[in-house]
C-alpha positions as semicolon CSV with decimal commas, in nm:
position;residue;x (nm);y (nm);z (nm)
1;X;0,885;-4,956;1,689
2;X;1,212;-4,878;1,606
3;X;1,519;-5,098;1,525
4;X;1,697;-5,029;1,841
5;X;1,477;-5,157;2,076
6;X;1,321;-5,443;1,916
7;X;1,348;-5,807;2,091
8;X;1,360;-5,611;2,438
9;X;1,193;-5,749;2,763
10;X;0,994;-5,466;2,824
11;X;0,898;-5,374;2,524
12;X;0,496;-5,328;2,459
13;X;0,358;-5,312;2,155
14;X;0,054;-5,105;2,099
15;X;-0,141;-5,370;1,984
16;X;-0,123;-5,547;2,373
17;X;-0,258;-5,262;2,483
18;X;-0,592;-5,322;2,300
19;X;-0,888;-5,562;2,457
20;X;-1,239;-5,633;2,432
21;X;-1,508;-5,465;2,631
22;X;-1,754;-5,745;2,627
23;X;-2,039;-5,496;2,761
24;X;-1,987;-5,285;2,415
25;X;-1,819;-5,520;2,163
26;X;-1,559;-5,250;2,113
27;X;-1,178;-5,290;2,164
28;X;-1,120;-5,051;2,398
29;X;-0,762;-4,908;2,504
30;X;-0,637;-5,007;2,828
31;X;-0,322;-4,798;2,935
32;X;-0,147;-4,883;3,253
33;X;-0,058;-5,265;3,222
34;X;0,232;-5,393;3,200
35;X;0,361;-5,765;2,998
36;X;0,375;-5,905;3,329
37;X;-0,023;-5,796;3,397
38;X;-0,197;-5,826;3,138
39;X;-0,558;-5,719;3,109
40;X;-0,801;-6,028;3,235
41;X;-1,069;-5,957;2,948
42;X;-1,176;-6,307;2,804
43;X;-1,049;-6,341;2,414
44;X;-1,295;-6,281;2,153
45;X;-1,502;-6,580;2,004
46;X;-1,408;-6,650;1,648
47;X;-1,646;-6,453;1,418
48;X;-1,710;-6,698;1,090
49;X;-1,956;-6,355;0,961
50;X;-1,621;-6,123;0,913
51;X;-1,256;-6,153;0,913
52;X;-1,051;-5,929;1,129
53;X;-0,889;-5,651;0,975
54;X;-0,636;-5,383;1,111
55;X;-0,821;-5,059;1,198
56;X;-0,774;-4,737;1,033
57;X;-0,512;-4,578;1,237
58;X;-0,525;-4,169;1,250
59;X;-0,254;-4,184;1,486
60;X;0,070;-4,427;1,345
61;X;0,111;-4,520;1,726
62;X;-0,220;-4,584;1,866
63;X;-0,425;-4,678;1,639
64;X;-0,817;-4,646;1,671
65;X;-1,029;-4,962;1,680
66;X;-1,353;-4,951;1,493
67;X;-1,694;-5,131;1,607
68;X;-1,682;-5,515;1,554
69;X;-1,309;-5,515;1,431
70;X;-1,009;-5,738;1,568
71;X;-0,803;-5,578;1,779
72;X;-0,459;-5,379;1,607
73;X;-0,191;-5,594;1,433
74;X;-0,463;-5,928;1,402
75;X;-0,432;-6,023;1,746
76;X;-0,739;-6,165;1,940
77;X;-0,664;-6,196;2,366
78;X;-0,365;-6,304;2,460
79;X;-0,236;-6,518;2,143
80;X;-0,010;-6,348;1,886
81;X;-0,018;-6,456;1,468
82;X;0,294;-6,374;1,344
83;X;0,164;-6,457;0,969
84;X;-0,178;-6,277;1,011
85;X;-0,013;-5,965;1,203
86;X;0,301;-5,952;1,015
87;X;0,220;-5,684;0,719
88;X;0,010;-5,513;0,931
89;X;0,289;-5,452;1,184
90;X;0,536;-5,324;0,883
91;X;0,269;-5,132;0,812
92;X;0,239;-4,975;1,169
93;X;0,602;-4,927;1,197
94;X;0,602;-4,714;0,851
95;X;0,361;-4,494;0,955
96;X;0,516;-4,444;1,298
97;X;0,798;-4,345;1,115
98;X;0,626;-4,118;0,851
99;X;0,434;-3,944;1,136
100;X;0,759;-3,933;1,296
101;X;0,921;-3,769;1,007
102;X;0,655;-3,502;0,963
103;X;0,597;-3,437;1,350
104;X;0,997;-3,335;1,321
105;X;0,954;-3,113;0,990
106;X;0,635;-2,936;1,150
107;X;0,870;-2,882;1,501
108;X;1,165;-2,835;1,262
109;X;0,984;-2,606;0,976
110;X;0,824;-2,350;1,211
111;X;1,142;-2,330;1,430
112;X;1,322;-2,255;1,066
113;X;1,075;-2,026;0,964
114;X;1,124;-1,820;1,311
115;X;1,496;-1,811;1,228
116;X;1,439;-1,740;0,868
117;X;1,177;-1,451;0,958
118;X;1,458;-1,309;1,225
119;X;1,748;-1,357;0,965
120;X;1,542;-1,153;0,716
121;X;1,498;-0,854;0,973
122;X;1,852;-0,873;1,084
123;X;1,906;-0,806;0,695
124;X;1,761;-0,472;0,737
125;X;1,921;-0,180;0,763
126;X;1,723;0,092;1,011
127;X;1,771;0,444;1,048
128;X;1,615;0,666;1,292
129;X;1,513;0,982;1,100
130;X;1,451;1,215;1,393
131;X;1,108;1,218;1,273
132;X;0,837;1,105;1,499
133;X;0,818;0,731;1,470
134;X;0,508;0,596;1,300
135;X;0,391;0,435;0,985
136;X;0,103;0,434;0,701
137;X;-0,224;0,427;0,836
138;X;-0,449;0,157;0,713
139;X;-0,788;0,351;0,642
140;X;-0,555;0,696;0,467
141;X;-0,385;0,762;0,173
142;X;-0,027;0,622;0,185
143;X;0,301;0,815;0,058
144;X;0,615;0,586;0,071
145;X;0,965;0,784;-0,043
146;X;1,154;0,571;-0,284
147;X;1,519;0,653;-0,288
148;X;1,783;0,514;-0,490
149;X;2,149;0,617;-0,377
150;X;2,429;0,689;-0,572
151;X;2,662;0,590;-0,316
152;X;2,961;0,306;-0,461
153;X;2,938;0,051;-0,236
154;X;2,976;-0,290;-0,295
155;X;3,197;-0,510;-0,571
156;X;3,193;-0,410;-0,927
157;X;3,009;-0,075;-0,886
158;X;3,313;0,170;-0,815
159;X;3,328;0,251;-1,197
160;X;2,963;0,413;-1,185
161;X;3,060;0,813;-1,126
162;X;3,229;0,935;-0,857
163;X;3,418;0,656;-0,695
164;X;3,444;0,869;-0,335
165;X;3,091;0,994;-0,343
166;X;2,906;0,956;0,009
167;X;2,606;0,926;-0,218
168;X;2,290;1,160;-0,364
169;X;1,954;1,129;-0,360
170;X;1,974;1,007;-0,728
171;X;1,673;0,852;-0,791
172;X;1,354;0,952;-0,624
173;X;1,025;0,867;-0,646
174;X;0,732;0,906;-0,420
175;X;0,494;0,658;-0,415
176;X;0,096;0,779;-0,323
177;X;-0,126;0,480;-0,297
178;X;-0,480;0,610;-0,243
179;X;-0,734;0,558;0,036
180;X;-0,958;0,270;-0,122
181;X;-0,595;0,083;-0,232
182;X;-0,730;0,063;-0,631
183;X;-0,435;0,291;-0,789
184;X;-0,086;0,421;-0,723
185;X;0,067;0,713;-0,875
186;X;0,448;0,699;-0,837
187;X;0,603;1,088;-0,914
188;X;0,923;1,073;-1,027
189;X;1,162;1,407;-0,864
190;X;1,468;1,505;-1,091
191;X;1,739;1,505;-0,885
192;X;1,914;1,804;-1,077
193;X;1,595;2,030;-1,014
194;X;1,675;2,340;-0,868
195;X;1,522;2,365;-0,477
196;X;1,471;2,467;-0,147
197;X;1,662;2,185;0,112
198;X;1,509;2,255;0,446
199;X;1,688;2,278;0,796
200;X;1,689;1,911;0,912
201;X;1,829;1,731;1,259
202;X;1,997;1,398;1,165
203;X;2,091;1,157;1,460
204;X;2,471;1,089;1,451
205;X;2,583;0,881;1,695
206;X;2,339;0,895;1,915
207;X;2,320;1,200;1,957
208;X;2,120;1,503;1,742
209;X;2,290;1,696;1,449
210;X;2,105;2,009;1,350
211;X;2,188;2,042;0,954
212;X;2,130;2,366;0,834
213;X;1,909;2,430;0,515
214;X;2,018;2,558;0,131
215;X;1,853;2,749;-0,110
216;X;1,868;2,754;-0,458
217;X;2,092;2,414;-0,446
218;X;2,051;2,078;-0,690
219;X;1,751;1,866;-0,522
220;X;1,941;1,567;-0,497
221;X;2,217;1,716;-0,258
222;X;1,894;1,636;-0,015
223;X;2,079;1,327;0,057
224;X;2,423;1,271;0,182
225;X;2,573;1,612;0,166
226;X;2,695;1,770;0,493
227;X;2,561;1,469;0,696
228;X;2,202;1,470;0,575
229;X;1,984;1,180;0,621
230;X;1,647;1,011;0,424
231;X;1,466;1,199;0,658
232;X;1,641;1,540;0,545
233;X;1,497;1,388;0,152
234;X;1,179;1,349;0,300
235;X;1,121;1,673;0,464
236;X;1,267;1,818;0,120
237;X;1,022;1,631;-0,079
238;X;0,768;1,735;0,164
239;X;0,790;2,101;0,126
240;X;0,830;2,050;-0,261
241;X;0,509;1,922;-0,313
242;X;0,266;1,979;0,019
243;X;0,236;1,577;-0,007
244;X;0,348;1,438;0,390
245;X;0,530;1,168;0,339
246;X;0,457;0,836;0,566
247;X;0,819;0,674;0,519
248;X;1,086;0,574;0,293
249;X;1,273;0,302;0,158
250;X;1,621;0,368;0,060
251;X;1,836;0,129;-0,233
252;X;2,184;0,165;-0,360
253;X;2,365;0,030;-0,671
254;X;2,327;-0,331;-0,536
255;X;1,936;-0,401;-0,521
256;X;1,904;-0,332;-0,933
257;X;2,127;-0,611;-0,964
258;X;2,035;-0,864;-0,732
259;X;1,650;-0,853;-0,751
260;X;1,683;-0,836;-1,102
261;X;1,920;-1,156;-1,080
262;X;1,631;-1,290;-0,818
263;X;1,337;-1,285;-1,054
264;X;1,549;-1,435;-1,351
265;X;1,626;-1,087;-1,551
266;X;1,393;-0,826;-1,611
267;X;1,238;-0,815;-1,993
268;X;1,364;-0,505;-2,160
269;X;1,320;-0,331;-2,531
270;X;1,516;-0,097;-2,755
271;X;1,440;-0,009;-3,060
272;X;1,763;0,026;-3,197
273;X;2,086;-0,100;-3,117
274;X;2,304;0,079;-2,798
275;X;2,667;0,088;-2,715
276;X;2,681;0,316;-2,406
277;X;3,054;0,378;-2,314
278;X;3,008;0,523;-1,971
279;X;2,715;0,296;-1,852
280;X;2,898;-0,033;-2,032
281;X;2,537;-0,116;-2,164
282;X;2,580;-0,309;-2,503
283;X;2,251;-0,377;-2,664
284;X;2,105;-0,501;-3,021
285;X;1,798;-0,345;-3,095
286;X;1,535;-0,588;-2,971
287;X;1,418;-0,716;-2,682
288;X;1,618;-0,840;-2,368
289;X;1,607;-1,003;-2,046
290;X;1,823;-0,793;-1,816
291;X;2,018;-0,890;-1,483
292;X;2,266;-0,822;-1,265
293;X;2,547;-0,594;-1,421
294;X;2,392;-0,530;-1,751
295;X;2,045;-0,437;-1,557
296;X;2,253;-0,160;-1,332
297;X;2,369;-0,043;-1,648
298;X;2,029;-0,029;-1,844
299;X;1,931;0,231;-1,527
300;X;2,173;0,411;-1,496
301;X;2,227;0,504;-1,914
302;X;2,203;0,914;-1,977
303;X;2,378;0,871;-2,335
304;X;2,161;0,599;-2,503
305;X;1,834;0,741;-2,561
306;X;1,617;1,031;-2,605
307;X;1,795;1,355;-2,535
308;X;2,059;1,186;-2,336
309;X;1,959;1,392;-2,009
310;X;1,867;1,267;-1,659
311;X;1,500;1,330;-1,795
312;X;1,506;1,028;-2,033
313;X;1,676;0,833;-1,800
314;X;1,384;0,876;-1,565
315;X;1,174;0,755;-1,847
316;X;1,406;0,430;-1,925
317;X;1,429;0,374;-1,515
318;X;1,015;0,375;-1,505
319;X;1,015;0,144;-1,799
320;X;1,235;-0,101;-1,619
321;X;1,096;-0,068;-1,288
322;X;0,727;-0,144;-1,421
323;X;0,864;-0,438;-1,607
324;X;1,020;-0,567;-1,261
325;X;0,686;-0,502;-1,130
326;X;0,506;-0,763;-1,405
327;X;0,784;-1,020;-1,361
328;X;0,735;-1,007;-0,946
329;X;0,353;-1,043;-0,988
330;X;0,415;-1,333;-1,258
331;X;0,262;-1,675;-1,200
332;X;0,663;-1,781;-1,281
333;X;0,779;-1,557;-0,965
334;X;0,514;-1,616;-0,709
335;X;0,492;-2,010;-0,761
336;X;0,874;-2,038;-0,770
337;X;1,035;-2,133;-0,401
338;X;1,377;-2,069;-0,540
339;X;1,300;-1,707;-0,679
340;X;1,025;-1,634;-0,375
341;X;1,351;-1,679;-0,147
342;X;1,607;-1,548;-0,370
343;X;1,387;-1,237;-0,395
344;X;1,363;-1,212;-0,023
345;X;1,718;-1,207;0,022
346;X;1,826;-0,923;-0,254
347;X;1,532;-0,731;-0,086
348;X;1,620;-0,706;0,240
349;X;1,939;-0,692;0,183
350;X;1,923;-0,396;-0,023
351;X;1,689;-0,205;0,185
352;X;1,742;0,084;0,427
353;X;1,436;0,195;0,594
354;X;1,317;0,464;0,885
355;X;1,155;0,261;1,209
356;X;0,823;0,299;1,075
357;X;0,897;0,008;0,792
358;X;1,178;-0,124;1,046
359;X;1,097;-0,518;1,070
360;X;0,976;-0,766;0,810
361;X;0,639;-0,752;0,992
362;X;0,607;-0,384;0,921
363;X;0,708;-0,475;0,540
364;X;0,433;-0,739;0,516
365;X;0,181;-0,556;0,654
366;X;0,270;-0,271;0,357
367;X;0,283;-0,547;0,081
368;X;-0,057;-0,623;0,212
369;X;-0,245;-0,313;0,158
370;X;-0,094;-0,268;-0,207
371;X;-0,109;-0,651;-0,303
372;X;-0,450;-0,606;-0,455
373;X;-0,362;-0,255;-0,701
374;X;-0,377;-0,391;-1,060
375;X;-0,062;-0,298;-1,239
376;X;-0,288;-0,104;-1,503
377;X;-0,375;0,129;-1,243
378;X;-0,038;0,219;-1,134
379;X;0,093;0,497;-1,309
380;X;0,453;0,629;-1,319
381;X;0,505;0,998;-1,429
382;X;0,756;1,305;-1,330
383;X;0,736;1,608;-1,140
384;X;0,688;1,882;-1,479
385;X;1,021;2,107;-1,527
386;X;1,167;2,328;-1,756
387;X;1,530;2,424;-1,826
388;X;1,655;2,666;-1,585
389;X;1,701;2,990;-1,724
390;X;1,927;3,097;-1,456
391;X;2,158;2,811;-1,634
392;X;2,479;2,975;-1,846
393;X;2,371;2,995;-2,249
394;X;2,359;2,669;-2,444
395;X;2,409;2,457;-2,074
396;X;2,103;2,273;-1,970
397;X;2,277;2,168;-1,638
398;X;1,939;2,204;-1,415
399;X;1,561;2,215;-1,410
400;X;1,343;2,427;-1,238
401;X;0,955;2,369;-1,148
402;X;0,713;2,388;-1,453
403;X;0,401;2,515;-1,244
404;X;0,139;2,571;-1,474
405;X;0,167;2,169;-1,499
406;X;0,328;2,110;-1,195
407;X;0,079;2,237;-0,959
408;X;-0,247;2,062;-1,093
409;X;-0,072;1,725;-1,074
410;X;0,056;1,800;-0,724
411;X;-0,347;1,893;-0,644
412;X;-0,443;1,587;-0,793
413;X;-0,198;1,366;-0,525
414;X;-0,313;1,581;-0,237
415;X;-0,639;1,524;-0,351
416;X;-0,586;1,140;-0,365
417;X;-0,706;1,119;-0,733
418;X;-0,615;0,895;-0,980
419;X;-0,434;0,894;-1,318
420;X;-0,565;0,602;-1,464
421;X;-0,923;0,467;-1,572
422;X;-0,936;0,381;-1,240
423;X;-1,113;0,733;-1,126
424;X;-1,290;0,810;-1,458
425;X;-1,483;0,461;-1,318
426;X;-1,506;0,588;-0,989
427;X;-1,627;0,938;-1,122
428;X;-1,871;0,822;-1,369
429;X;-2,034;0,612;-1,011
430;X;-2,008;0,955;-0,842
431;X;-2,151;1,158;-1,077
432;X;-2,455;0,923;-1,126
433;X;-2,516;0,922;-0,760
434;X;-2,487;1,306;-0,770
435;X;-2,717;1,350;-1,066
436;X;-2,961;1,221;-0,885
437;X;-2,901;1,390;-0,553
438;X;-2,899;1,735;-0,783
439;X;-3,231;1,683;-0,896
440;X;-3,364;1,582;-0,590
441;X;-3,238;1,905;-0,442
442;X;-3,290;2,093;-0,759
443;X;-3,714;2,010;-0,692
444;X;-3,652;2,259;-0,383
445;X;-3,612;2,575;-0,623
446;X;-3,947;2,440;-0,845
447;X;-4,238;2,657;-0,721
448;X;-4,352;2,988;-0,641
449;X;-4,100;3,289;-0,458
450;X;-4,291;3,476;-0,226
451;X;-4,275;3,879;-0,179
452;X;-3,984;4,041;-0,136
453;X;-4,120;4,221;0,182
454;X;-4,288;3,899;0,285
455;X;-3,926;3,744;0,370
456;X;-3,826;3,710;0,710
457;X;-3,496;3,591;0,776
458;X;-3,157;3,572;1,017
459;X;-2,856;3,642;0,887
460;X;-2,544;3,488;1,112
461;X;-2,151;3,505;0,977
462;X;-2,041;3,146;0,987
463;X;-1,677;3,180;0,792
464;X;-1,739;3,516;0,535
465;X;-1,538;3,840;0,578
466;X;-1,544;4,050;0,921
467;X;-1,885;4,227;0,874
468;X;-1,977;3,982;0,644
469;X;-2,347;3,937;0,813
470;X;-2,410;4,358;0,832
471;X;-2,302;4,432;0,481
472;X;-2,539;4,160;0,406
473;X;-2,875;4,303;0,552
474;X;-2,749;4,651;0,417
475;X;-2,783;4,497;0,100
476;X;-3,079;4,270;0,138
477;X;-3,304;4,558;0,282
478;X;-3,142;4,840;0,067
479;X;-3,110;4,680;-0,282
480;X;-3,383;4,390;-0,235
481;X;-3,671;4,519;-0,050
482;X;-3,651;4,264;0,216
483;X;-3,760;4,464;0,534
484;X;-3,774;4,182;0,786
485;X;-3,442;4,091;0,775
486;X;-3,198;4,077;1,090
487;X;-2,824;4,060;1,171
488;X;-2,739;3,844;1,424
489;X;-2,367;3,850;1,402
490;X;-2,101;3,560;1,396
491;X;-2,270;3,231;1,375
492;X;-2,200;2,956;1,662
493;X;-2,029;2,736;1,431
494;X;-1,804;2,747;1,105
495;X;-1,918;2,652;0,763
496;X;-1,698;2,587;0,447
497;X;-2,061;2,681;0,244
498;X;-2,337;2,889;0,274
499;X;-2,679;2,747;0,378
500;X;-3,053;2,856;0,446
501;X;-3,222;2,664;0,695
502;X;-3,598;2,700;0,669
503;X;-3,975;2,518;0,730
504;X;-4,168;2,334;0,492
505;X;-4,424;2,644;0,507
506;X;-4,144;2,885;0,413
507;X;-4,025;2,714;0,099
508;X;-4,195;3,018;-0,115
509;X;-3,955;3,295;0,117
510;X;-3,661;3,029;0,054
511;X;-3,699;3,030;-0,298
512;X;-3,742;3,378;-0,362
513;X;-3,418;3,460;-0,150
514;X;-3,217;3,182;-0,296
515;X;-3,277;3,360;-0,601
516;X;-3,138;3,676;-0,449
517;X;-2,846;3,532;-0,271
518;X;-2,694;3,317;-0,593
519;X;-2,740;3,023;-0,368
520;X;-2,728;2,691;-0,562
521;X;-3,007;2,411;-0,454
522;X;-2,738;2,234;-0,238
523;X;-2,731;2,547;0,030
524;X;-3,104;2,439;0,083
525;X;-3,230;2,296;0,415
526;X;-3,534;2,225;0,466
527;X;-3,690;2,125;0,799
528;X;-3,973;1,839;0,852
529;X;-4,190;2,045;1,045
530;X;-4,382;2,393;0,961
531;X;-4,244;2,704;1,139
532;X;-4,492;2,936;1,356
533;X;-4,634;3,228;1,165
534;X;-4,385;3,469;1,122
535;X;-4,111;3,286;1,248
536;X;-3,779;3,378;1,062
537;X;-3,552;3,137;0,810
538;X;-3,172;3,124;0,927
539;X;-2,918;3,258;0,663
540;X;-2,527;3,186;0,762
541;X;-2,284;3,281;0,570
542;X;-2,004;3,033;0,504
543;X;-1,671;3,058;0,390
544;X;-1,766;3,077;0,013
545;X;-1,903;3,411;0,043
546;X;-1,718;3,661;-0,095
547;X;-1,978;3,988;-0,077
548;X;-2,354;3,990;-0,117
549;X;-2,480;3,869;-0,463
550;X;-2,204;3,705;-0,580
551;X;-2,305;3,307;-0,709
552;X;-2,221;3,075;-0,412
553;X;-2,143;2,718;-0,382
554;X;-1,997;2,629;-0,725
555;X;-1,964;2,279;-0,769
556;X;-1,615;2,173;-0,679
557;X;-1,423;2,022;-1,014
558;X;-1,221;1,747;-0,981
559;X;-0,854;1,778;-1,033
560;X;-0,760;1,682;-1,394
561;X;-0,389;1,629;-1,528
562;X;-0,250;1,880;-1,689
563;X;-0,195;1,828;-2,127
564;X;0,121;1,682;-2,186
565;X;0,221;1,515;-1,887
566;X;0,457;1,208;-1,905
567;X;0,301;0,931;-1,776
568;X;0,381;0,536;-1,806
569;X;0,106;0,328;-1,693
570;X;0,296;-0,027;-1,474
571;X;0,130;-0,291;-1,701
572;X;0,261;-0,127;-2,052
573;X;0,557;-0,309;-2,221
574;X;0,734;0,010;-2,422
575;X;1,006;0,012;-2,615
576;X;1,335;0,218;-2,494
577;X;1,409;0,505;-2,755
């Protein structure tokens, strides 16, 4: 009851609307009745056993009488207490109000969270690529392009470089989460490294721009030059490494320092002490927490550490980017309010992303399929160059690919393996499981081998050479002695390994021409059921065989990184050097 309407005619209080059912003994509520007709239910007799008491009330209006209680507020009939129903009925009136209160925030809180939700995607920035829209799929590897502009936009960042620049692809990294979501490897690309730029259309307007391609030009030009868009960086990146690429996410000069003012500053370490003219970054040796201005300038350094080249700033950029990493999945950041918005902001106003990651439900639904990779299993490393020899003496202006390392590591990304202890776990499961499947299907090569001309068998091409299945017989009747073999030509079907399919009663043939063949256990079939007497086995050749006698179906190895690669591992606190 609120102040405004108290001492009026009409009013009804929720207690009159409570009487006695004398066939229960329960107050029932009677709706309907009004002051002037009230209910004709004979009062209560007094009870001397127990004292009426206010019911518990799980609504503040209309409260909820309980078996053998007074009715609401201490009233019995028609007669009103005013000093037995008095605190109850301040009592009633604060929790109308509280429920009040909190009915409003609920209405209030999800109508603010719809408008905060649609503020947050009308932060984003959208671009359509050209590229068929679509996005990561849930059950496959995902590969997210990173890209952090050059471009001067905003206050305070016109004395980074080239004041007019339309921006570069500056900073790139591609970002492969694997299939089971346990590890991340994210590949840095040196935007100075000499490349192919493919032909690209870019939508201007509306309307369709076909860009032409370059050769032999600086990878970062990818970006910005003659109209190119993120998807012209993507296609680039694509044909760079044979790694498709899902979507990208596109920063400038801006996110470094605002979601590194969001989380509180970003914890840093040199080892020495730094006084970088052109970056402004003014360091003791030590360690640091980073933000805004100073953060920027931490990134973007080429003259405080290592070599001073674009190289070791790659290095100090993965350093600082793991460290954001650490602080965003801190117990500080996540339980904050003040930093959880703050960091929602600076991100989505920084970002620029294709349609694929185009709303903040498209975002979440990414967050959620790498919020479970431990930081230890995220690994940071860079695409392996060399100095380009092409460069004039004494100028190390570019890099070119280093493929002797390169081209394992890119193998390893296609191949959705790991970097981290992640997949030596994974491999030491695998290989138990295939220990014992190899000796299982080792047992089929224990035995005897039967006669040479006692093996009958078909020979089909299912994915050798063109002739693959008569050069074969040539060679098993001419060099081998085995008579009752037949060509039968290209095989129904197309096998990436060779395999002989044969009866339980055959194993001694199998085993003898196994021996013959090179074939390892695993090309081994064998059937439940006994063949007829001199029924044939079935021989087809897969796409492993090469010519007749050569081993078949070598175990495939596993990708392994190359010596020497660079690699920074997202949970590692190093020291900038």
């Amino acid at each position: 009851m609120d102040a405004q309407s108290r001492g009026r005619a009409d009013e009804i209080d929720p207690a009159d609307q409570w009487v006695l059912n004398p066939r229960t003994g329960n107050y029932e509520l009677q709706l309907g009745h009004s002051p002037a007709q009230p209910p004709t239910v004979a009062p209560p007799r007094r009870s001397r056993r127990r004292t009426p008491v206010a019911p518990e009330a799980p609504s503040p209006a209309v409260p909820k009488p309980r078996r053998g209680d007074g009715p609401p507020g201490g009233r019995r009939g028609g007669g009103r207490s005013r000093k037995a129903g008095g605190a109850s009925d301040r009592r009633r009136k604060r929790l109308a109000v509280t429920g009040g209160t909190l009915a409003f925030l609920l209405v209030g809180g999800a109508a603010g969270a719809y408008l905060y939700f649609e503020h947050l995607n009308s932060n984003l920035n959208v671009i359509d690529t050209g590229r068929k829209a679509g996005s990561f799929k849930k059950d496959q590897p995902i590969n997210i392009l990173v890209i952090g502009t050059d471009k001067r936009s905003g206050a305070g960042n016109q004395g980074y470089g080239d004041t007019d620049s339309v921006g570069h692809a500056d900073t790139t990294i591609l970002f492969h989460v694997s299939k089971d979501r346990s590890n991340a490897t994210a590949l840095s690309i040196p935007r100075d490294l000499i490349t192919d730029i493919p032909a690209c259309p870019t939508k201007v307007d509306g309307s369709t721009k076909d860009i032409p391609g370059s050769k032999n030009t600086r990878f970062n030009n990818s970006l910005g030059q003659e109209g190119r868009d993120p998807g012209c960086t993507m296609r680039t990146v694509e044909e760079l490494t044979g790694v498709p690429v899902d979507n990208f996410m596109m920063v400038d000069f801006n996110a470094v320092k605002s979601l590194s003012t969001a989380v509180g500053g970003v914890p840093v370490c040199v080892e020495k002490d730094v006084k970088d003219e052109a970056s402004k970054l003014d360091l003791k040796a030590g360690e640091h927490r980073l933000e805004g201005e100073q953060a920027l300038a931490f990134v973007r350094t080429r003259h405080a550490f290592g070599l001073k080249s674009d190289l070791d700033r790659i290095k100090t950029q993965q350093q600082f980017l793991g460290s954001m990493m650490r602080e965003m999945k801190s117990k500080e950041t996540l339980t904050s309010p003040k930093k959880f918005f703050s960091l929602a902001e600076a991100a989505t106003k920084s970002l620029t992303v294709d349609q694929g990651l185009g709303s903040i439900g498209k975002l979440t639904d990414l967050a959620g399929e790498l919020k479970d990779i431990d930081l230890k299993n995220v690994t940071f490393t860079t695409l392996p160059v060399i100095d380009n020899p092409n460069d004039p003496p004494n100028q190390n202006l570019t890099v070119v690919v280093n493929s002797a390392q390169a081209d394992p590591l890119l193998e390893m990304i296609r191949g959705d393996v790991s970097l981290t202890e992640v997949e030596k776990q994974k491999e030491a499961a695998k290989e138990a499981a295939d220990t014992e499947a190899k000796n299982k299907q080792d047992a089929l090569l224990q035995g005897n081998r039967a006669p040479a001309g006692d093996v009958r068998v078909e020979v089909y091409n299912g994915g050798g050479p063109s002739g693959s299945a008569s050069t074969t017989l040539t060679w098993l009747q001419q060099s081998k002695g085995v008579y009752r073999a037949s060509n039968h030509g290209n095989a129904s079907v197309k096998l990436g390994s060779t395999q002989l399919e044969y009866a339980p009663n055959q194993a001694d043939q199998a085993r003898a021409l196994a021996d013959m063949m090179g074939l390892s256990a695993s090309a081994l079939k064998i059937g439940t059921t006994d063949a007829a007497p001199k029924a044939p086995m079935k021989l087809t050749l897969g796409a492993d065989f090469k010519e007749p006698g050569a081993p078949l179906n070598p175990a495939a190895a596993t990708p392994q990184a190359p010596e020497g690669l660079q690699r920074l591992e997202a949970d590692k606190a190093v020291c900038a050097k």
